[in-house]
Backbone as JSON Lines, residues from 0, in Angstrom:
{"i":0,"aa":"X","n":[117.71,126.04,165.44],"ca":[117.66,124.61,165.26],"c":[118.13,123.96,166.55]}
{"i":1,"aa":"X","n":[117.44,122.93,166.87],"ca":[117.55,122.69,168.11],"c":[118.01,120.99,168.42]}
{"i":2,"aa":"X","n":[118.52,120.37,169.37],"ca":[118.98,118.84,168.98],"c":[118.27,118.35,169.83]}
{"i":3,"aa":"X","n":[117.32,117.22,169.55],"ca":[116.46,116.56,170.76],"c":[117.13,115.79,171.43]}
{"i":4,"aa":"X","n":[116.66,115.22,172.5],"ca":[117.44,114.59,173.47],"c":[116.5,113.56,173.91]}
{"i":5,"aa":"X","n":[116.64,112.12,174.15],"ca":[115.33,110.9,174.38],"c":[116.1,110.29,175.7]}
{"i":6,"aa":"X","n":[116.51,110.75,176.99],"ca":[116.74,110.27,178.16],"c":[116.23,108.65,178.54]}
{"i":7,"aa":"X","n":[116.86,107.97,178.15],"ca":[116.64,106.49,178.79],"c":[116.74,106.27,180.27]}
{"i":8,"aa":"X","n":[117.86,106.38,181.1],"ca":[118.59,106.13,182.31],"c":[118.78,107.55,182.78]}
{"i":9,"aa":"X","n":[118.77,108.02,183.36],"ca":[119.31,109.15,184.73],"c":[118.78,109.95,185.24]}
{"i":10,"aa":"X","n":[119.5,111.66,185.75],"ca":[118.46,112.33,186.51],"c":[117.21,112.44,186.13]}
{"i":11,"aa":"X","n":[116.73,112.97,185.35],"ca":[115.54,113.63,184.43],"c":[114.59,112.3,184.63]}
{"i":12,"aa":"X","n":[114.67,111.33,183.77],"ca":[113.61,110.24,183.46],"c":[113.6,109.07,184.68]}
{"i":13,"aa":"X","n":[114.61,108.76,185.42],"ca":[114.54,107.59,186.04],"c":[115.21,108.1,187.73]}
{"i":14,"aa":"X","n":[115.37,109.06,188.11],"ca":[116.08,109.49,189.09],"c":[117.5,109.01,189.44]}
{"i":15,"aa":"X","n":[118.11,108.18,188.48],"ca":[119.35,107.26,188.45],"c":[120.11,108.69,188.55]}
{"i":16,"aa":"X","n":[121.06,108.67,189.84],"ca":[122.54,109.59,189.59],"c":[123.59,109.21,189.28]}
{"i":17,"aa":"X","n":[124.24,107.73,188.93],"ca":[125.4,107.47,188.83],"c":[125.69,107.5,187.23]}
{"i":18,"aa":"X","n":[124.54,107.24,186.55],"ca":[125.03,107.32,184.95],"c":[123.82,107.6,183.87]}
{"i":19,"aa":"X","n":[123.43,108.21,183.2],"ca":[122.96,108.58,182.36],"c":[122.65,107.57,180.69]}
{"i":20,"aa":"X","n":[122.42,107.38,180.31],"ca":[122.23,107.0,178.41],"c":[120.85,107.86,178.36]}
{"i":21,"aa":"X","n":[121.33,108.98,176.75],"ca":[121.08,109.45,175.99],"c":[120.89,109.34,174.79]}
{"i":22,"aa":"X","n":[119.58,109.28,173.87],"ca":[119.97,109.17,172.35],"c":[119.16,110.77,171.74]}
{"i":23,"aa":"X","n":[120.17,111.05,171.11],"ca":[120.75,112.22,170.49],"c":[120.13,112.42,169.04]}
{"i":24,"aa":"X","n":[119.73,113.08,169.08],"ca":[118.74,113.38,167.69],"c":[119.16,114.87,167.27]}
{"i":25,"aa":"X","n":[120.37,114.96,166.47],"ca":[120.87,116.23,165.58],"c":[120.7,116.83,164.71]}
{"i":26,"aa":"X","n":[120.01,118.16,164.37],"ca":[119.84,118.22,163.28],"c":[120.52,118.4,161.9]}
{"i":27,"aa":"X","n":[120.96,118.91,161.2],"ca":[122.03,119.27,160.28],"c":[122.09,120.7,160.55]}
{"i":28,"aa":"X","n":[123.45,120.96,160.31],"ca":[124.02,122.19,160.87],"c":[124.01,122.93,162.44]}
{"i":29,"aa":"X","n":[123.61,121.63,163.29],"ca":[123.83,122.15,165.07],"c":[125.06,122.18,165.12]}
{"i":30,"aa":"X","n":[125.63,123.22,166.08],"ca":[126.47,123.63,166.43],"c":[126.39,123.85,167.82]}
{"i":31,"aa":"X","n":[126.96,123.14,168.97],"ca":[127.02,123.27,169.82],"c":[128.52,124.45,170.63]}
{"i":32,"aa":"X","n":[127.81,124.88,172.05],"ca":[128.46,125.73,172.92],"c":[130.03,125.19,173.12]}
{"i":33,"aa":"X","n":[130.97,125.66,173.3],"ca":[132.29,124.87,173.87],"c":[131.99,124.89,175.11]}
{"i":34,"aa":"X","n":[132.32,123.67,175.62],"ca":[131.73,123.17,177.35],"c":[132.43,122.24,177.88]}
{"i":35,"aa":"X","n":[132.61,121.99,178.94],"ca":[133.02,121.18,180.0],"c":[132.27,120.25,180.81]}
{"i":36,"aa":"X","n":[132.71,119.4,181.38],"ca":[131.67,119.16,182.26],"c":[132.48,118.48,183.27]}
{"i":37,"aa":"X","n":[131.74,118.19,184.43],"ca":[132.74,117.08,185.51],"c":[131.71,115.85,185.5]}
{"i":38,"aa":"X","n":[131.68,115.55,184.13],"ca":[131.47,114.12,184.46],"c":[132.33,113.04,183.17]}
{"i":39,"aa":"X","n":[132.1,111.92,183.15],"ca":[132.63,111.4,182.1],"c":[131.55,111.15,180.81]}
{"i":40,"aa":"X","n":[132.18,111.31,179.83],"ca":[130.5,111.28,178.58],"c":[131.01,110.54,177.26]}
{"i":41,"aa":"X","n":[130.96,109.56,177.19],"ca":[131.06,108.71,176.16],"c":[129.7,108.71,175.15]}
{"i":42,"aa":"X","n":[130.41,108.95,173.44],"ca":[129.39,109.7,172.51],"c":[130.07,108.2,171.36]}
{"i":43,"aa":"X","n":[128.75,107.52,171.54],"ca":[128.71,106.6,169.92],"c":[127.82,107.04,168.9]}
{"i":44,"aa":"X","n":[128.48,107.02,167.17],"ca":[127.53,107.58,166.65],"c":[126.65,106.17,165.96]}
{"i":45,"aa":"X","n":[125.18,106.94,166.12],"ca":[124.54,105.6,165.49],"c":[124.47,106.18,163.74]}
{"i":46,"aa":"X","n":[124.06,107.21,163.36],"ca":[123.36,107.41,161.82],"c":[124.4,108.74,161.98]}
{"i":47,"aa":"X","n":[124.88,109.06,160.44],"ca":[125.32,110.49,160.3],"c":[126.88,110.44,160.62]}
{"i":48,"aa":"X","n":[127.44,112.33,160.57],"ca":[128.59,112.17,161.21],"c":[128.75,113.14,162.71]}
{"i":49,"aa":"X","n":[129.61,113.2,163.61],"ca":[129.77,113.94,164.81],"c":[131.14,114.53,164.49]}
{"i":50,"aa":"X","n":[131.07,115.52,164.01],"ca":[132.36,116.68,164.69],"c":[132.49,116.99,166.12]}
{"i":51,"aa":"X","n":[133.94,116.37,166.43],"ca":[134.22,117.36,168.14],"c":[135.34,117.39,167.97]}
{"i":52,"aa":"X","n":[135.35,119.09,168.12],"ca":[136.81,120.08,168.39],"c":[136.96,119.48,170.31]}
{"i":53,"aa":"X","n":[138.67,119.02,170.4],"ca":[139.22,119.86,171.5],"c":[140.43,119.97,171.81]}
{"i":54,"aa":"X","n":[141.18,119.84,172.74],"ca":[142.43,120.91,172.54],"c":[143.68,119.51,171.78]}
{"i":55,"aa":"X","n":[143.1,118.26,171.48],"ca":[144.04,117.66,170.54],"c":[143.95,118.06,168.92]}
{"i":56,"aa":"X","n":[143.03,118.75,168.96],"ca":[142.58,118.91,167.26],"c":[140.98,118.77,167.0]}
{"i":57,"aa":"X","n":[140.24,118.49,166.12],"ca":[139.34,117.82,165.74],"c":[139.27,116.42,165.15]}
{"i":58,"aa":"X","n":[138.29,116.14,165.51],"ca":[137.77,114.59,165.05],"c":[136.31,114.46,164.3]}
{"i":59,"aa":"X","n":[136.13,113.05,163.09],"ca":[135.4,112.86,162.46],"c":[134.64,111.64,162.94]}
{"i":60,"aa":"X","n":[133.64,111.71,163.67],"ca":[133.12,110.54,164.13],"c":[131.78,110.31,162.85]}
{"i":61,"aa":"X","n":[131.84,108.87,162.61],"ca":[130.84,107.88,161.61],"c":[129.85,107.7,162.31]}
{"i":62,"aa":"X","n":[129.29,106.63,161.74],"ca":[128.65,105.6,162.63],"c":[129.58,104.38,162.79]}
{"i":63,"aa":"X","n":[129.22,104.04,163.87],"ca":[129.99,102.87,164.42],"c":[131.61,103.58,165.39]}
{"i":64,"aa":"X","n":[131.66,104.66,165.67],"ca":[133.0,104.99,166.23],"c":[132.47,105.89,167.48]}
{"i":65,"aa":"X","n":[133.52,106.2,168.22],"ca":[133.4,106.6,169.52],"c":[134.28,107.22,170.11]}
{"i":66,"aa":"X","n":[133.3,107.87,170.91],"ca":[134.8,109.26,171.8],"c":[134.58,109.25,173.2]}
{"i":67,"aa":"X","n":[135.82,109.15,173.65],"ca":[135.25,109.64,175.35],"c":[135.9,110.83,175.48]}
{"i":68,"aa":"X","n":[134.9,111.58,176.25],"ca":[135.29,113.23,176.38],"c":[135.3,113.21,178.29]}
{"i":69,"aa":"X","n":[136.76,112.7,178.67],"ca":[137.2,113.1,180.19],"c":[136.18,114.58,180.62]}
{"i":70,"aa":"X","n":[135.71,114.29,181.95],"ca":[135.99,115.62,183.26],"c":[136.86,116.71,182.73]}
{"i":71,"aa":"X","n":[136.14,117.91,182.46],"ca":[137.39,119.0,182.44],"c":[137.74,119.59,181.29]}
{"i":72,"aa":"X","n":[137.51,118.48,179.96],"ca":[137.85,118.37,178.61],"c":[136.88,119.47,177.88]}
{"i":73,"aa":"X","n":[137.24,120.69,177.64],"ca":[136.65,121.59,176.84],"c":[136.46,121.18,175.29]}
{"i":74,"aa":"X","n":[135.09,120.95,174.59],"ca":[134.59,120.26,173.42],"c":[133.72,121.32,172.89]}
{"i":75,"aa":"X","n":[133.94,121.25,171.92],"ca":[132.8,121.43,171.05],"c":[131.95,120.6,169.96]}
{"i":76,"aa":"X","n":[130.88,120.41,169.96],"ca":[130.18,119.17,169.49],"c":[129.46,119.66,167.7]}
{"i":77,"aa":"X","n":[129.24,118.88,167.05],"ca":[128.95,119.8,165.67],"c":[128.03,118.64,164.79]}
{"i":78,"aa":"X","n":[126.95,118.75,164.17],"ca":[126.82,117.73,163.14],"c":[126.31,118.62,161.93]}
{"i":79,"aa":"X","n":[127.61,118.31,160.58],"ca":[127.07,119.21,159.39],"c":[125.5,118.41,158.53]}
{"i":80,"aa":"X","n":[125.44,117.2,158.85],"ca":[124.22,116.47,158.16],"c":[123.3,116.01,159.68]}
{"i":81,"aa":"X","n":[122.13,115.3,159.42],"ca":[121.59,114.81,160.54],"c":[122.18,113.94,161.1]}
{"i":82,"aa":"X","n":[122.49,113.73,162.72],"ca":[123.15,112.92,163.01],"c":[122.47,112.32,164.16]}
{"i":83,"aa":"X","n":[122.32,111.19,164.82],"ca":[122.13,110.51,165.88],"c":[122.87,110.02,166.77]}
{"i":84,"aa":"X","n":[123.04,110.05,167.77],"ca":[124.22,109.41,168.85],"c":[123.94,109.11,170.21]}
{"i":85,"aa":"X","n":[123.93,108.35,170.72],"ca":[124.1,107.59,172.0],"c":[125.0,108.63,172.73]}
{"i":86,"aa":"X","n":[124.69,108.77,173.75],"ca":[125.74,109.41,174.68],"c":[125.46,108.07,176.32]}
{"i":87,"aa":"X","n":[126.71,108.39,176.92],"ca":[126.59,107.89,178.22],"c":[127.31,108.7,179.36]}
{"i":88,"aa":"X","n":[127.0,109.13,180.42],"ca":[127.69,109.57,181.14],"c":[127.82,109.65,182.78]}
{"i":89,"aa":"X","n":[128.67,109.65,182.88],"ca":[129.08,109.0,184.49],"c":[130.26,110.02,185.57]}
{"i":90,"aa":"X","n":[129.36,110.47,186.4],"ca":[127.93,109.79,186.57],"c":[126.9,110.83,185.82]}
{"i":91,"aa":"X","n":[125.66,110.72,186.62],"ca":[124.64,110.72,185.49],"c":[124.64,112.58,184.78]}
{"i":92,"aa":"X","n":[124.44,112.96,183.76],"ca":[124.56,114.11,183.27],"c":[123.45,115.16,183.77]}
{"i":93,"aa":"X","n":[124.08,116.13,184.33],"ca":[123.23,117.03,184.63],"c":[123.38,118.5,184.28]}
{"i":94,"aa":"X","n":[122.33,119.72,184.53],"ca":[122.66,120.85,184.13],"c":[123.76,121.63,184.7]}
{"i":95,"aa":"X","n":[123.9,121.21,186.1],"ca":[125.03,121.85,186.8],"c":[126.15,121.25,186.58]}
{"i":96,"aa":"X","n":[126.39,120.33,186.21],"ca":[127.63,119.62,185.89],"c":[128.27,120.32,184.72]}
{"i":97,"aa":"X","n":[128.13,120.86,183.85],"ca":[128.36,121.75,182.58],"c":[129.03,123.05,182.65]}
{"i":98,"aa":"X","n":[129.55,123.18,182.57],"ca":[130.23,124.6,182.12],"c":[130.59,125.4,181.05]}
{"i":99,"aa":"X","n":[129.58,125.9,180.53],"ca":[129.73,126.73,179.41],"c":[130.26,127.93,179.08]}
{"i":100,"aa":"X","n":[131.29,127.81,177.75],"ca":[132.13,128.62,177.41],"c":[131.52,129.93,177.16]}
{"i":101,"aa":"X","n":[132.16,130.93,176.85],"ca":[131.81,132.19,176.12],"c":[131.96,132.04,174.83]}
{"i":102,"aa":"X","n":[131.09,132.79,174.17],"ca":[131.26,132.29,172.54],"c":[132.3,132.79,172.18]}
{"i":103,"aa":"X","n":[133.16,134.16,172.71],"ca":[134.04,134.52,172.02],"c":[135.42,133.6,172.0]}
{"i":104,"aa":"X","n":[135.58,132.75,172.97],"ca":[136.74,131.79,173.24],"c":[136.83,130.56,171.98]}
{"i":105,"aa":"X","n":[135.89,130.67,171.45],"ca":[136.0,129.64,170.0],"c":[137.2,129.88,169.17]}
C-alpha cells in the first residue's frame, strides 16, 4: 500500500528549492520508515487521523491540527484510517535530504 503524493511548489513540479507544499493522500494502514531529514516539514491534517512517533512520545493528529517535525527529528509517520495532509517544507523536500532508519531501530 502505497501513499500518493500531489507536489504543488518545489523540486519535482516547479523547480522551487527553498520550500516545498505537498498534499498527502494516505491510505489506511500506511506505515511509514523512521526518518530524518535536514529540512523543516510542517504536516496539517486535512481529512482522517496522522500518527507520529518521536523521541517525545507519540501524537494524535485530526483534522485541523499540526506538527512541525525540526531538522534532525527522527519520526515515524502512520495513518490507521485514510488520511490526507498538507505537508510544507523548508527548504524544499528532497530525496537526499532524508535519512532513513533501519527497520530494526523501531
Amino acid at each position: 500500500m502505497h501513499k500518493l503524493c500531489d507536489e504543488y511548489v518545489g523540486l519535482l513540479n516547479t523547480g522551487e528549492s527553498g520550500v516545498s507544499v505537498t498534499r498527502m493522500h494516505s491510505p489506511a494502514g500506511w506505515v511509514g520508515p523512521a526518518h530524518s531529514s535536514d529540512f523543516h516539514s510542517y504536516a496539517v491534517v486535512l481529512t482522517g487521523v496522522l500518527h507520529v512517533e518521536h523521541a517525545d512520545g507519540k501524537e494524535e493528529l485530526e483534522a485541523g491540527q499540526a506538527i512541525h517535525v525540526e531538522p534532525g527529528e527522527e519520526v515515524i509517520l502512520s495513518t490507521p484510517a485514510a488520511c490526507e495532509y498538507l505537508t510544507v517544507c523548508s527548504p524544499a523536500y528532497s530525496k537526499a535530504a532524508l535519512h532513513w532508519k533501519p527497520e530494526d531501530t523501531r
